[in-house]
C-alpha positions in Angstrom: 32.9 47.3 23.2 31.3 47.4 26.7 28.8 49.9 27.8 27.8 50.9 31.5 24.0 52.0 31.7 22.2 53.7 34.5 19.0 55.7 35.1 16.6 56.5 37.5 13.0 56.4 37.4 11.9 58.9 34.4 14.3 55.6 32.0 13.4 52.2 33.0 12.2 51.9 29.7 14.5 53.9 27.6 17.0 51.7 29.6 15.7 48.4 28.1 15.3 49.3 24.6 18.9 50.8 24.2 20.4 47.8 26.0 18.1 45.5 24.0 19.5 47.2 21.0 23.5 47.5 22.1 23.0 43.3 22.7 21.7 42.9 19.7 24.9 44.5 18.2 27.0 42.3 20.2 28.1 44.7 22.6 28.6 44.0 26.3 26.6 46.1 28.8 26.7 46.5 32.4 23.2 47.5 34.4 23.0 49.7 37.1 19.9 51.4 36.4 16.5 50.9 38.3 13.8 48.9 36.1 11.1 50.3 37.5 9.2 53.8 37.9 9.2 53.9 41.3 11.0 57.3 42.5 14.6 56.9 43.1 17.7 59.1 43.6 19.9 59.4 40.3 23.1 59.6 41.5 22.6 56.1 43.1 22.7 55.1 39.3 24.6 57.5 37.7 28.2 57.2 40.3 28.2 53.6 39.4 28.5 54.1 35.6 30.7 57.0 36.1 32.8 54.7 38.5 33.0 52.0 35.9 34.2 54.8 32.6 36.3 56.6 35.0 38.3 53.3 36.2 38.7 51.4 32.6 35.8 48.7 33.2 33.8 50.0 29.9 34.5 51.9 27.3 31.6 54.3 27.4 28.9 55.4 29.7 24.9 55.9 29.1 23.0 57.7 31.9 19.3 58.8 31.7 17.1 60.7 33.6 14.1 63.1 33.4 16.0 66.5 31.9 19.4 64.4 31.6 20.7 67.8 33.5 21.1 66.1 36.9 22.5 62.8 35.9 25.1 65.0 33.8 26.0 67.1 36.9 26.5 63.4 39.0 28.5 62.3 36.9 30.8 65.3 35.7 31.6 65.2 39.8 34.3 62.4 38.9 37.7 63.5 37.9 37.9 61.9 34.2 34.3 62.2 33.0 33.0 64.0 30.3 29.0 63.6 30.6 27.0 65.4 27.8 23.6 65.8 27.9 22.5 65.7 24.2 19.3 65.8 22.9 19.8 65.2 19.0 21.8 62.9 17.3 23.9 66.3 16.0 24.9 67.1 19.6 25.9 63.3 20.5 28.0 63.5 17.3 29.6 66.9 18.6 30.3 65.8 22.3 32.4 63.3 21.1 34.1 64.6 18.0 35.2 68.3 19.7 34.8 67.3 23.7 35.6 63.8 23.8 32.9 63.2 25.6 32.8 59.6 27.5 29.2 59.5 29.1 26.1 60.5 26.5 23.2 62.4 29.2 19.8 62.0 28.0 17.0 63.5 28.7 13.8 60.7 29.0 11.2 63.5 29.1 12.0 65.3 26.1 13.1 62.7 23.9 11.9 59.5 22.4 13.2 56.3 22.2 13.7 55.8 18.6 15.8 58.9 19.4 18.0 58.1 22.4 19.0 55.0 20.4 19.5 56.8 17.8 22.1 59.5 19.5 23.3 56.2 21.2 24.4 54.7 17.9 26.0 58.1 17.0 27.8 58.6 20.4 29.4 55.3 19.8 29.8 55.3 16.6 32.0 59.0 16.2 35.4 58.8 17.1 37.3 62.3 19.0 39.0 64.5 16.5 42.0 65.4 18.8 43.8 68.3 17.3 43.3 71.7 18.6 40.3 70.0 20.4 42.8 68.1 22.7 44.2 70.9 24.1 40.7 72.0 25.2 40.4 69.1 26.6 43.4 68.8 28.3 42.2 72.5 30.1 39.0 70.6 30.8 40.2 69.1 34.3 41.8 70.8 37.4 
């Protein structure tokens, strides 16, 4: 599996300790996030990773920022994204079973790091039901 990672300034730190944790699994992930707090503009981290899930590069995409609403909106701008902004493991587990969800949102300031790896781990690890969720889906782009 490969992952593409970005965040801005509110996620250096969230960004290491999910990518420290994907790497320990053995899976592959691509940086484009700041590593430091110094304020930045998200959607110079959040178009790259949408670039790479959008064009076949990675299989899934991880953005962070302060509420996780802005980085969702970036990255929902490209055609074939799906970016949910979840803040429990139960929503990461619903984004991508009924939504299909390819790019798990999350919010640095109202979460903690045990749990954004934690809604990680479940974002990757639940598969899309299809079914009558495909055809919402399908409705999903214009």
């Amino acid at each position: 599996m490969k992952i593409s990672i970005g965040n801005d300034h509110a996620g250096p730190d969230y960004k290491k300790a999910i990518v420290k944790h994907l790497e320990a699994k053995g899976i592959e992930v691509i940086n484009h996030g700041t590593d430091t707090t110094d304020s930045v503009d998200y959607p110079d981290f959040v178009h790259p990773v949408a670039t790479d899930v959008e064009n076949g590069a990675v299989d899934l995409g991880i953005i962070i920022c302060g509420s996780g609403n802005g980085a969702a909106i970036t990255a929902n701008k490209h055609q074939k994204i799906r970016a949910a902004l979840c803040w429990t493991k139960e929503i990461s587990a619903l984004a991508r079973q009924h939504n299909n969800a390819n790019i798990i949102s999350i919010p640095a300031r109202y979460t903690s790091i045990q749990q954004a790896i934690e809604m990680v781990d479940t974002f990757l690890d639940t598969p899309f039901e299809g079914g009558r969720h495909q055809t919402r889906v399908d409705k999903m782009s214009c």
